[in-house]
C-alpha positions as CSV (number, residue, x, y, z in Angstrom):
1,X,9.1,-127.3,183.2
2,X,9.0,-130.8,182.9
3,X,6.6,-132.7,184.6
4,X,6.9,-136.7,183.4
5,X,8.7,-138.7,181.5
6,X,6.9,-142.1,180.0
7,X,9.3,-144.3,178.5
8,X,8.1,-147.5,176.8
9,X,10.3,-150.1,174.6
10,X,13.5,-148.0,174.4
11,X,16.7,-150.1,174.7
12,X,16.7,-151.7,178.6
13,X,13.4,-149.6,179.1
14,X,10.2,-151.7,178.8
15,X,7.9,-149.3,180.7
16,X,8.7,-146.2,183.0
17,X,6.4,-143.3,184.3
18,X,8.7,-140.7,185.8
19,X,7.3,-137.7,187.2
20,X,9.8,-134.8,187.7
21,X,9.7,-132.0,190.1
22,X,10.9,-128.4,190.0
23,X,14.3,-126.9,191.0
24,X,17.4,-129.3,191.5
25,X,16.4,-133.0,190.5
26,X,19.6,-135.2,190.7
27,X,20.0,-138.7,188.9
28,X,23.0,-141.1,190.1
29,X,23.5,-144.8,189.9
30,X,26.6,-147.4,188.9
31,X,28.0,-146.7,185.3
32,X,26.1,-148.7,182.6
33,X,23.0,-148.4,184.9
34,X,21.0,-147.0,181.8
35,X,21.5,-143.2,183.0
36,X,22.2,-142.2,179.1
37,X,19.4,-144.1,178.3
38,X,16.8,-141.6,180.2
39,X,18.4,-138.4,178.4
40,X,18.5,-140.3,175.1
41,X,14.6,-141.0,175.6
42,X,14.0,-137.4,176.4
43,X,16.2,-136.4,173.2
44,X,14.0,-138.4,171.2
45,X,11.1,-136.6,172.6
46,X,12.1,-133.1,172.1
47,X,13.3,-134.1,168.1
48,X,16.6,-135.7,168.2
49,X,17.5,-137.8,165.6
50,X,15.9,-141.1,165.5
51,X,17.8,-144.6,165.7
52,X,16.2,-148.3,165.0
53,X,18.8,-148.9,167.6
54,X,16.5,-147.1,170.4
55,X,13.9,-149.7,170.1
56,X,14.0,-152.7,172.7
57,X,15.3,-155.8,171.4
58,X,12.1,-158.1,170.1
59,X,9.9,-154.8,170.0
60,X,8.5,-153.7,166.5
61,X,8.3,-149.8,168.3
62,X,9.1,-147.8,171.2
63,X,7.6,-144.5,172.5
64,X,8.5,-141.8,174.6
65,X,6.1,-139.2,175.6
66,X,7.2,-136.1,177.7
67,X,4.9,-133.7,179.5
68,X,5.8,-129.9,180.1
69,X,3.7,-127.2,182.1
70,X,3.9,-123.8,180.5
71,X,3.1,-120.1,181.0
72,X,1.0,-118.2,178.3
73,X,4.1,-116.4,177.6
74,X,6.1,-119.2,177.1
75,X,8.1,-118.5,173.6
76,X,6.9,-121.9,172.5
77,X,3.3,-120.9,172.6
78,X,4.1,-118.6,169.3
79,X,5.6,-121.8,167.6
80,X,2.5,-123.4,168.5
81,X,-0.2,-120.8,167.4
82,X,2.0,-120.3,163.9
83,X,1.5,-123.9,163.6
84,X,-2.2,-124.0,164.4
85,X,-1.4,-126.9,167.2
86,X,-3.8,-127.5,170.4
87,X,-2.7,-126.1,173.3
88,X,-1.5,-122.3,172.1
89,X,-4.4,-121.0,173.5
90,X,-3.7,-117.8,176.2
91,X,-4.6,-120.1,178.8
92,X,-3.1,-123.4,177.9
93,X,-0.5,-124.5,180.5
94,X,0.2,-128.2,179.6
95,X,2.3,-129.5,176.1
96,X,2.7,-133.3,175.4
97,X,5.1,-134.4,173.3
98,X,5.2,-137.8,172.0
99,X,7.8,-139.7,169.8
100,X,7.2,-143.3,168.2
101,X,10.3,-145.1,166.5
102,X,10.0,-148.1,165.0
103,X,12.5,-150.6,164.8
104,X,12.7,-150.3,160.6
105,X,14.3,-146.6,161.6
106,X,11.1,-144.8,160.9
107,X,9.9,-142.4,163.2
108,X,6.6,-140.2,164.2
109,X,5.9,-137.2,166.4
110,X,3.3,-135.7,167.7
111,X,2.3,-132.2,170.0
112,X,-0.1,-132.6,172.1
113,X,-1.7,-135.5,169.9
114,X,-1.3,-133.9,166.7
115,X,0.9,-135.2,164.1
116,X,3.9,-133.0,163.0
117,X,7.3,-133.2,161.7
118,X,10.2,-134.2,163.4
119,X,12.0,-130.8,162.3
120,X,8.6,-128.7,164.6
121,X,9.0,-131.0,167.0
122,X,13.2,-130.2,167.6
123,X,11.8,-126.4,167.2
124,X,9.6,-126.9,170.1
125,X,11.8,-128.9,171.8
126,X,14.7,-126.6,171.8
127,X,13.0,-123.8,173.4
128,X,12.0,-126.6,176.5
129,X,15.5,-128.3,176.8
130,X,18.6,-128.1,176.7
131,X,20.6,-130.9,177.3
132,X,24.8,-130.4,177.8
133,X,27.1,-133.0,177.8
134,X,30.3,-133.3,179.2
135,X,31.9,-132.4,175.3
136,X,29.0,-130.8,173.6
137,X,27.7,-127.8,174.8
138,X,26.1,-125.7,172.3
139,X,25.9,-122.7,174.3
140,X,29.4,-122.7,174.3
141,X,30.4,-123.8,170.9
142,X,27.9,-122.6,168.1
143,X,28.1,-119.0,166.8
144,X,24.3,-118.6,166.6
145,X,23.5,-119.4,170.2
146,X,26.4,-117.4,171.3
147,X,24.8,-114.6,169.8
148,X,21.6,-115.8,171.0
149,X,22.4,-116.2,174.6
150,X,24.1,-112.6,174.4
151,X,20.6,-111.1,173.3
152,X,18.9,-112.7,175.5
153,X,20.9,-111.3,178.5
154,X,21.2,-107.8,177.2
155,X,17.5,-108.7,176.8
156,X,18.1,-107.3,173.4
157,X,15.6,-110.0,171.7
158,X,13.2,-107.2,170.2
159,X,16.1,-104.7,168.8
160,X,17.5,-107.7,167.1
161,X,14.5,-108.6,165.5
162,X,14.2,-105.1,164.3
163,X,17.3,-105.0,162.5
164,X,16.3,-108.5,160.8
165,X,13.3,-106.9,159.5
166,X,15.3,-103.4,158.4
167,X,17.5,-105.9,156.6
168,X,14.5,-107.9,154.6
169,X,13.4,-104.3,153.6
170,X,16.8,-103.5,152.4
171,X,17.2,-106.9,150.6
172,X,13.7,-105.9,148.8
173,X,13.9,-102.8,148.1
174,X,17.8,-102.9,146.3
175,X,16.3,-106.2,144.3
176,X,13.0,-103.6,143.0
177,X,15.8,-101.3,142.7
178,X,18.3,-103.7,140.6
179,X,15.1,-105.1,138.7
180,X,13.9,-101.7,137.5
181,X,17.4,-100.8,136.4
182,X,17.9,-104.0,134.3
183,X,14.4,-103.5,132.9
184,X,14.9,-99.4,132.0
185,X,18.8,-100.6,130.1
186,X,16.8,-103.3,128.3
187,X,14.3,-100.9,127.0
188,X,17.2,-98.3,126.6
189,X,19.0,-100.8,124.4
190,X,15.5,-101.5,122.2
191,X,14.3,-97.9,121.6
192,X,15.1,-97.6,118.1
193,X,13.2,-100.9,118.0
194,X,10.2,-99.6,119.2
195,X,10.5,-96.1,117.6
196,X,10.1,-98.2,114.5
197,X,7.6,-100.4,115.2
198,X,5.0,-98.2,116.6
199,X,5.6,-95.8,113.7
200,X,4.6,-99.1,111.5
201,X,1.6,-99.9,113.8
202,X,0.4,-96.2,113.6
203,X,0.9,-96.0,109.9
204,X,-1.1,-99.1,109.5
205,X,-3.8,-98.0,112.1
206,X,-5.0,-101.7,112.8
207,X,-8.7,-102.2,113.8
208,X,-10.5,-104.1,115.7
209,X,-11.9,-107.2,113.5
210,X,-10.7,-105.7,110.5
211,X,-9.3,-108.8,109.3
212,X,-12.7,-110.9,109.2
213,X,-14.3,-107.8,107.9
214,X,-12.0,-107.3,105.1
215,X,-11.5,-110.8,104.8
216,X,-15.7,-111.3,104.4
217,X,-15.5,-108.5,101.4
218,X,-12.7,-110.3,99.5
219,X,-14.7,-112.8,99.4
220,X,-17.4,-111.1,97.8
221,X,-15.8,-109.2,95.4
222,X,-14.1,-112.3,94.0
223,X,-17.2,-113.9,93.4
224,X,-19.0,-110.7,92.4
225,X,-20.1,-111.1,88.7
226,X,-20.9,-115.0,89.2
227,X,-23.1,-114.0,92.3
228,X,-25.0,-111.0,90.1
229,X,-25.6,-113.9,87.4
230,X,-27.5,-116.2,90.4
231,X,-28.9,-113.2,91.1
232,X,-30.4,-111.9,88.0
233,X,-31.6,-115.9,87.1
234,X,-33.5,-115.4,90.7
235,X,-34.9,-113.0,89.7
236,X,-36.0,-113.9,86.6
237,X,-38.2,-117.1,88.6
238,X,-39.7,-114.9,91.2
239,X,-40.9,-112.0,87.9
240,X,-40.0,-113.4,85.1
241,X,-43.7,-114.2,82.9
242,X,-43.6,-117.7,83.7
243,X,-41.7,-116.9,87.0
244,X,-43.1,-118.0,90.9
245,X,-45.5,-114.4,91.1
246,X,-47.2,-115.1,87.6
247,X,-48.2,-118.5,88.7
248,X,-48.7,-117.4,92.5
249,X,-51.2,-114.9,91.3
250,X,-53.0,-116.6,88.7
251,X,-54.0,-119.2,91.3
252,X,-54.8,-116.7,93.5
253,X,-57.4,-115.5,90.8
254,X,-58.9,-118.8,90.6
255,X,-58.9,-119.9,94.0
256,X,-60.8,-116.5,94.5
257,X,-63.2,-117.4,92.0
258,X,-64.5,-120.3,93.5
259,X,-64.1,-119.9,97.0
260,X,-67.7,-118.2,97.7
261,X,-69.0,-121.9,96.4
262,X,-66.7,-124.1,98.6
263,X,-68.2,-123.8,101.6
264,X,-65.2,-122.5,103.4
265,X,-62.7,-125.3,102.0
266,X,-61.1,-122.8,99.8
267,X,-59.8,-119.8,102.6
268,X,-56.5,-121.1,103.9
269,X,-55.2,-122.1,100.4
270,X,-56.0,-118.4,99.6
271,X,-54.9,-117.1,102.7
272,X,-51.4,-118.9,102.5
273,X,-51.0,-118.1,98.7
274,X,-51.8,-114.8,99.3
275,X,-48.9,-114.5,102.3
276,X,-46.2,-116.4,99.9
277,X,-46.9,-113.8,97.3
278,X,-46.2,-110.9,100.1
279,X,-43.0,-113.0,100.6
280,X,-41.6,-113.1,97.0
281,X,-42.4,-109.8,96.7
282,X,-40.1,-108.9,99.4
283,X,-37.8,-111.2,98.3
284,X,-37.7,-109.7,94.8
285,X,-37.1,-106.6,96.8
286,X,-34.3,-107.6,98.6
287,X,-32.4,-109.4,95.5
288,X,-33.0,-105.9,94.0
289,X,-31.0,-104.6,96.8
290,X,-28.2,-106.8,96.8
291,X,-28.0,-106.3,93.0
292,X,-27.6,-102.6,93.4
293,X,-24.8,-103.4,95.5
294,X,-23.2,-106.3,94.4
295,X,-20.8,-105.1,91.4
296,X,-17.3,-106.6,90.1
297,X,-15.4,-103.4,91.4
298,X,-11.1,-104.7,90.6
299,X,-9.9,-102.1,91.6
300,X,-11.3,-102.1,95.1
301,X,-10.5,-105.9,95.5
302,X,-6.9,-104.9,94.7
303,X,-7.2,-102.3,98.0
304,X,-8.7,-105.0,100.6
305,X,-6.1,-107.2,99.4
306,X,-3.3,-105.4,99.9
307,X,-4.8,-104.2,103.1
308,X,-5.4,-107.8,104.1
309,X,-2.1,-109.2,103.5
310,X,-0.4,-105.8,105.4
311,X,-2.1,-106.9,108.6
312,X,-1.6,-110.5,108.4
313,X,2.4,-109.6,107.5
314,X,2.8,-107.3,110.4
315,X,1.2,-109.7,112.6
316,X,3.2,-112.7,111.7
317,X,6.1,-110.2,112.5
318,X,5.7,-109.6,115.9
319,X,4.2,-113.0,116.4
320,X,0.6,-112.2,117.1
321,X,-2.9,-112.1,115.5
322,X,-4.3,-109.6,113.3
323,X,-6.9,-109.0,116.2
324,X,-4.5,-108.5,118.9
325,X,-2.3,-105.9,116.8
326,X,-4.3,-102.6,118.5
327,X,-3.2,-103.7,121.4
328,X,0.4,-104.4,120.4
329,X,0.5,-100.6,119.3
330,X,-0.8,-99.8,122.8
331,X,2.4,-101.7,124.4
332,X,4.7,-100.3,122.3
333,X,3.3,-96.7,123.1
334,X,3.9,-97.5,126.9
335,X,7.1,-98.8,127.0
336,X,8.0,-95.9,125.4
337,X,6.7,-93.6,127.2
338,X,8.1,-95.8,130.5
339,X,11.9,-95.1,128.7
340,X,10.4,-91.5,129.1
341,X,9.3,-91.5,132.5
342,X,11.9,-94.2,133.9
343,X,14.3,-91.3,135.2
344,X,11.4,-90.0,138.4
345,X,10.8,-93.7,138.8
346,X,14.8,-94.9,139.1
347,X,15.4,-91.8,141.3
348,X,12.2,-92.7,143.5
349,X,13.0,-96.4,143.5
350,X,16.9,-95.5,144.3
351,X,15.8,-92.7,147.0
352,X,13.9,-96.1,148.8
353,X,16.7,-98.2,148.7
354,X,19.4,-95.3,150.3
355,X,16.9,-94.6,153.4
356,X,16.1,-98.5,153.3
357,X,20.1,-99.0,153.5
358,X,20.4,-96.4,156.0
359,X,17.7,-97.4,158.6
360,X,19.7,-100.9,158.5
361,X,23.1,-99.3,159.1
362,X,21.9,-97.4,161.7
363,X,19.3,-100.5,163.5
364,X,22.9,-102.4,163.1
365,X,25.2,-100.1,164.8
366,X,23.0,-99.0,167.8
367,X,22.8,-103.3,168.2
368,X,26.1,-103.4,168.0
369,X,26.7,-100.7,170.5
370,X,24.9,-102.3,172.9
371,X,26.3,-105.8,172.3
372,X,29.9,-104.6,173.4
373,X,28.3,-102.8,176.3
374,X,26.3,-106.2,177.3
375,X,29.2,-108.1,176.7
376,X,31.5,-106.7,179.2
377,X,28.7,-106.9,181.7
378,X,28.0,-110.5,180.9
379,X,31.8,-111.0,181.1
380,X,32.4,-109.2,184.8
381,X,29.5,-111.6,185.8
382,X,31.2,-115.2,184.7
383,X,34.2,-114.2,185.5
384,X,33.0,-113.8,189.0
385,X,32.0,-117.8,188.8
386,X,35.5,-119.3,187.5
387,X,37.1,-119.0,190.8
388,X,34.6,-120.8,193.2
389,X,34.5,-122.9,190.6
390,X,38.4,-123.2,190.8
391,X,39.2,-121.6,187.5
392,X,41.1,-119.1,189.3
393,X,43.0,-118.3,186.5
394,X,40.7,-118.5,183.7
395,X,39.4,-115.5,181.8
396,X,36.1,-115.2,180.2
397,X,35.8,-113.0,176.7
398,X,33.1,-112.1,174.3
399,X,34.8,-111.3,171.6
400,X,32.6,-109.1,169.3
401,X,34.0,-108.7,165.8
402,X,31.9,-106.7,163.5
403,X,32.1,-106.0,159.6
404,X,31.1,-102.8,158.2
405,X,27.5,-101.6,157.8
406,X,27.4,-102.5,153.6
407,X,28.6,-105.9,155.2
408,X,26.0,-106.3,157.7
409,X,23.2,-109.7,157.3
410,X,20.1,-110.1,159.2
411,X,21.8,-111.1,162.4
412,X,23.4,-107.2,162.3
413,X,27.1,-106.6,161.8
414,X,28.4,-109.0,164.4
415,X,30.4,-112.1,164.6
416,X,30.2,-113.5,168.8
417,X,32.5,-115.8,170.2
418,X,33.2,-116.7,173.3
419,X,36.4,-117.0,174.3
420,X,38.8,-118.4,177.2
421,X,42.1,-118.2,178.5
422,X,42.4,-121.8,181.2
423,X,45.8,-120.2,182.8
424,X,47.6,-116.6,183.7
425,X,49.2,-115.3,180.4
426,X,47.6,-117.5,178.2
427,X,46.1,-116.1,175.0
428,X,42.6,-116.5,175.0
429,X,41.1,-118.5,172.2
430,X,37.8,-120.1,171.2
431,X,36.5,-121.9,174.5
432,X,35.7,-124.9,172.5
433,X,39.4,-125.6,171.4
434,X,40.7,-124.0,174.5
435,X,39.4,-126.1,177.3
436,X,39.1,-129.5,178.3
437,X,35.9,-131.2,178.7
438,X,36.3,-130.7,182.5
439,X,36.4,-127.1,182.1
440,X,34.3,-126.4,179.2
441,X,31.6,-127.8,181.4
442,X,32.7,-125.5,184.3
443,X,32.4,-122.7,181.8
444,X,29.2,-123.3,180.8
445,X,28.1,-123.3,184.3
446,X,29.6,-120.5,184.6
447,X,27.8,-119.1,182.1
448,X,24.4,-120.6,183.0
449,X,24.5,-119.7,186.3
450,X,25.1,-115.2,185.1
451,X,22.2,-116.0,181.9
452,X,19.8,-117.2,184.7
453,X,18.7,-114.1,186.1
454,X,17.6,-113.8,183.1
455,X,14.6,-116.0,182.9
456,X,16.0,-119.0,180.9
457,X,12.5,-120.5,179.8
458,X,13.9,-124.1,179.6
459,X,15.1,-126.9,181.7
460,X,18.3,-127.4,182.0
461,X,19.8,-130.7,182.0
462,X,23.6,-131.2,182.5
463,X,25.1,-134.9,181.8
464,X,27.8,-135.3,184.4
465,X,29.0,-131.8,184.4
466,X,31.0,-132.5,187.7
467,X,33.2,-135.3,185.4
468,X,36.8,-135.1,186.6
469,X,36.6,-133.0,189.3
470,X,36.2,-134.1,193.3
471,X,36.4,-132.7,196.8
472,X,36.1,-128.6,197.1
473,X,35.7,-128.6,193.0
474,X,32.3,-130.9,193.3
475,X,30.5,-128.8,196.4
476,X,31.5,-125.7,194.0
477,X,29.7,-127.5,190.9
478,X,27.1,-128.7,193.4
479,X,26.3,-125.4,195.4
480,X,26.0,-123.3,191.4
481,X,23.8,-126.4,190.2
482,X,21.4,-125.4,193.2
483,X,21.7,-121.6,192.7
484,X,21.2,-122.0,189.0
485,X,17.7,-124.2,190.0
486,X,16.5,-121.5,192.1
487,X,15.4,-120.0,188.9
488,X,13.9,-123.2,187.3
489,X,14.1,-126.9,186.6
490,X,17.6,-128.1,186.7
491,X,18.1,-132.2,185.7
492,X,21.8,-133.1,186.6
493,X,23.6,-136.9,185.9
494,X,26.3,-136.9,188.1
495,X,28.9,-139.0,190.1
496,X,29.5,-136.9,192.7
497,X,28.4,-137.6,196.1
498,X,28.7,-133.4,196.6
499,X,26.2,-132.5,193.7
500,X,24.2,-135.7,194.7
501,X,23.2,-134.5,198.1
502,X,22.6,-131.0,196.7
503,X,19.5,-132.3,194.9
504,X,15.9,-131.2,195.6
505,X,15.1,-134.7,194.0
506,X,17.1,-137.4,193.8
507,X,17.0,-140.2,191.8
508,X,18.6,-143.8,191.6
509,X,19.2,-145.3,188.2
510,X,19.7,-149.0,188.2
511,X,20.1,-152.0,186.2
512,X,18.3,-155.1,187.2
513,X,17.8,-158.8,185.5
514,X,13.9,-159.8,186.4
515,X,14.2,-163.3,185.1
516,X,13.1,-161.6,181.7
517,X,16.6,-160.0,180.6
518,X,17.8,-156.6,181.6
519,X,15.9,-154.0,182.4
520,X,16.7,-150.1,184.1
521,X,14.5,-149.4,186.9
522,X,14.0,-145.6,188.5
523,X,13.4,-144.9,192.0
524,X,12.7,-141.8,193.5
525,X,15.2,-141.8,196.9
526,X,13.6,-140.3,200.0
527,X,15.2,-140.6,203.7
528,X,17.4,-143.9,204.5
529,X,17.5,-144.9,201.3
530,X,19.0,-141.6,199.7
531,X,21.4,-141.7,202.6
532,X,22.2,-144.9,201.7
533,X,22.9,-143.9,197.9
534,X,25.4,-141.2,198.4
535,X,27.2,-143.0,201.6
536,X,27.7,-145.7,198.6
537,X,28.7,-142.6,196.1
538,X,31.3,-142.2,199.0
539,X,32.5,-145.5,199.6
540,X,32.1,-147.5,197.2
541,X,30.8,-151.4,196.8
542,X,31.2,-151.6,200.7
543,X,29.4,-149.3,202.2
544,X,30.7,-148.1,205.8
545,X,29.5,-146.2,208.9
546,X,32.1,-143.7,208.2
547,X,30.9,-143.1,205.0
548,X,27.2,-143.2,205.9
549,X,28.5,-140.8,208.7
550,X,30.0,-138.4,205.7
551,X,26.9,-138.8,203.7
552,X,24.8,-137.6,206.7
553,X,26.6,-134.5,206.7
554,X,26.9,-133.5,203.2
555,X,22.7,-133.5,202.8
556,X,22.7,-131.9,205.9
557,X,24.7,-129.4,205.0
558,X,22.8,-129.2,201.5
């Protein structure tokens, strides 16, 4: 429900506190008062689109902030807690919304003082308010909330959701379906390919490293006999008679010799030649080695070149590196083998999708079934509403047109319209194009007044809904107004003395020059004053006894 209304800047508004109360709540005052301005302010609010025009003239910004008191099962409390936003806590029973436009067109919003888009904030808003006009009423004219508002009466919310989610496992499971069946004909199509490929891989039987291995020994044996001819000279300096051992050891001898006389002096030298000649020793050992192994072998060099130049040539085939070859093999070998095994895996994959497909079908139908069955009762129900409402020969339809089941979308296999016939033996057509804006709005009381046994979470507001009708018409509009606000908040602009007295709250709208330019001022009526108002909605510019007399009796009688 809402609870207040601060306005500040906005066209003739500079400031305005409005606090609302529940029920009926009834807003009247001359035309041009600033009446439009109060639901444009709240429209801006609850994420209608924003307008530099909206800002008071000389003001750089304008702001309206609106204040709603909710239950903990509100549906705007799982908007809130998807969005992470203060206030969607179990227990949370106040939401502030808050709009700022600036006079250079941009705008900000906020929920309960956190910033958000203006698309979350006409999310939230839509499930607080809805706001009918005289020629727009989107309960009556847009497909979705047609289908929407029939849910919600059959209270078949939760089934409807059901079949959205059958039909997001059906979408999945034919796209695996279609995606496995595109990738099996492509491997299909490359099997000779493969066949081929993987033979040449096993043939080859790549390794690991092999490249830098073989590469390493190529090396080698193409620099064999000059590397045995460094060798051999090496080895002719570390043994050779005038080589490093032969001098090594005959200072050795001498160093020996006259150690015991130097007094110590003479050790380490001794020591350290002694430790280099256990080191060229093994040295000479080692060169021995690799000279034993080291041999100008052409024949082999011819083998780890060809070898060599295989791997590199396969691998600049497939595009890869000689290294990651073993594992190309491996890839080959299981695609193969999926070709092999892709027949279980398409029937299993194929299986899924049928039973997917027929859980939908079947979700969709039993909706459907019990759309037409709600339909009729929501039908019998405004139907019963045209005639006090002197529609007595109009006819409300739901027309429910549905495709077939491999047709069917998210929203099930429906298409909902309402539909009206305005006089006997008319055809009935869409209620939009059908009836005038007098009796469209009559029809969507009609229809508000059946959905709100329901529980309709959202306040109501109805911009001169009584437009164009008078006398009996007006107490019909007015009395269905009241009954509709037994159930909730109902905000209603009107002309009518007949729907003015009606009101639980009634408000004047007026327009006002302070010395400072126009401004709209708000009062809250009460007693003489509300008397007053609607003995002037009565009368006119001169008000009379008679009509204060008249007045007296209709908010008696209310």
């Amino acid at each position: 429900m809402l609870i207040s209304l601060s306005i500040r800047d906005i066209v003739l508004i500079e400031q305005l506190e409005l606090e609302w109360r529940p029920q009926l709540c009834t807003l009247t005052g001359e035309t041009g008062a600033g009446k439009s301005i109060l639901l444009d302010s709240l429209g801006l609010a609850i994420g209608a689109r924003g307008d530099a025009g909206l800002v008071r003239q000389g003001c750089q910004q304008g702001s309206v902030t609106a204040v709603f008191t909710l239950t903990p099962e509100h549906p705007v409390q799982d908007i809130l807690r998807a969005h992470d936003l203060a206030g969607a806590q179990e227990t949370a029973d106040e939401l502030i919304l808050r709009r700022v436009q600036s006079s250079d067109g941009r705008s900000r919003a906020y929920c309960n003082d956190q910033a958000i888009g203006v698309g979350l904030l006409a999310e939230i808003g839509a499930q607080l308010v809805e706001i009918h006009g005289q020629n727009e009423s989107q309960a009556l004219t847009d497909a979705a909330t047609q289908r929407r508002l029939l849910d919600r009466f059959g209270k078949l919310e939760g089934q409807a959701n059901s079949v959205a989610a059958d039909y997001a496992t059906m979408q999945t499971a034919q796209k695996q379906l279609d995606a496995y069946r595109e990738a099996i004909e492509k491997a299909r199509n490359d099997t000779e390919y493969l066949t081929y490929a993987l033979k040449e891989l096993r043939d080859l039987a790549p390794q690991a490293d092999e490249e830098t291995s073989l590469s390493d020994e190529r090396i080698l044996l193409m620099n064999a006999e000059k590397i045995a001819s460094d060798l051999r000279e090496a080895e002719q300096f570390l043994r050779g008679e005038r080589g490093v051992e032969t001098a090594l050891n005959s200072a050795l001898k001498r160093l020996e010799r006259a150690a015991p006389q130097a007094a110590g002096l003479l050790d380490e030298a001794v020591r350290s030649i002694d430790r280099t000649l256990i080191e060229a020793r093994e040295a000479s050992e080692v060169l021995a080695v690799a000279m034993s192994r080291i041999t100008h072998d052409p024949v082999r060099l011819e083998k780890v070149d060809g070898r060599l130049f295989a791997l590199r040539d396969i691998a600049r085939k497939h595009k890869v590196s000689c290294d990651q070859l073993p594992a190309l093999e491996e890839k080959f070998a299981q695609q193969l083998a999926d070709i092999d095994g892709g027949t279980k895996r398409l029937a299993a994959l194929e299986s899924e999708a049928q039973a997917a497909r027929a859980a939908y079908q079947k979700a969709a139908q039993d909706l459907s079934a019990a759309r037409r069955k709600i339909a009729a009762d929501l039908d019998v129900l405004v139907n019963q509403e045209l005639a006090p409402l002197k529609l007595d020969g109009g006819q409300f339809t739901t027309q429910i047109t549905s495709v077939a089941p491999e047709d069917g979308g998210p929203h099930g296999l429906d298409r909902i319209s309402f539909e009206a016939s305005t006089n006997p033996g008319m055809a009935p057509g869409a209620i939009a194009k059908i009836a005038s804006g007098g009796e469209l709005a009559r029809f969507m009381l009609a229809l508000k007044v059946s959905l709100a046994a329901q529980g309709e979470p959202c306040t109501l507001i109805f911009d001169e809904v009584d437009a164009g009708v008078g006398g009996a018409v007006a107490e019909a509009v007015g009395g269905r107004l009241q009954r509709l606000a037994q159930n909730g908040q109902v905000l209603v602009v009107t002309h009518s003395p007949q729907v003015a007295a009606r009101g639980d709250s009634h408000w004047q709208v007026r327009k006002s020059d302070a010395g400072q330019g126009m401004s709209t001022q708000v009062t809250l009526l009460q007693d003489d004053l509300r008397l007053e108002e609607v003995a002037r909605m009565l009368a006119g510019a001169a008000v009379t006894d008679e009509a204060r007399a008249a007045a007296r009796r209709l908010l008696e009688a209310s």
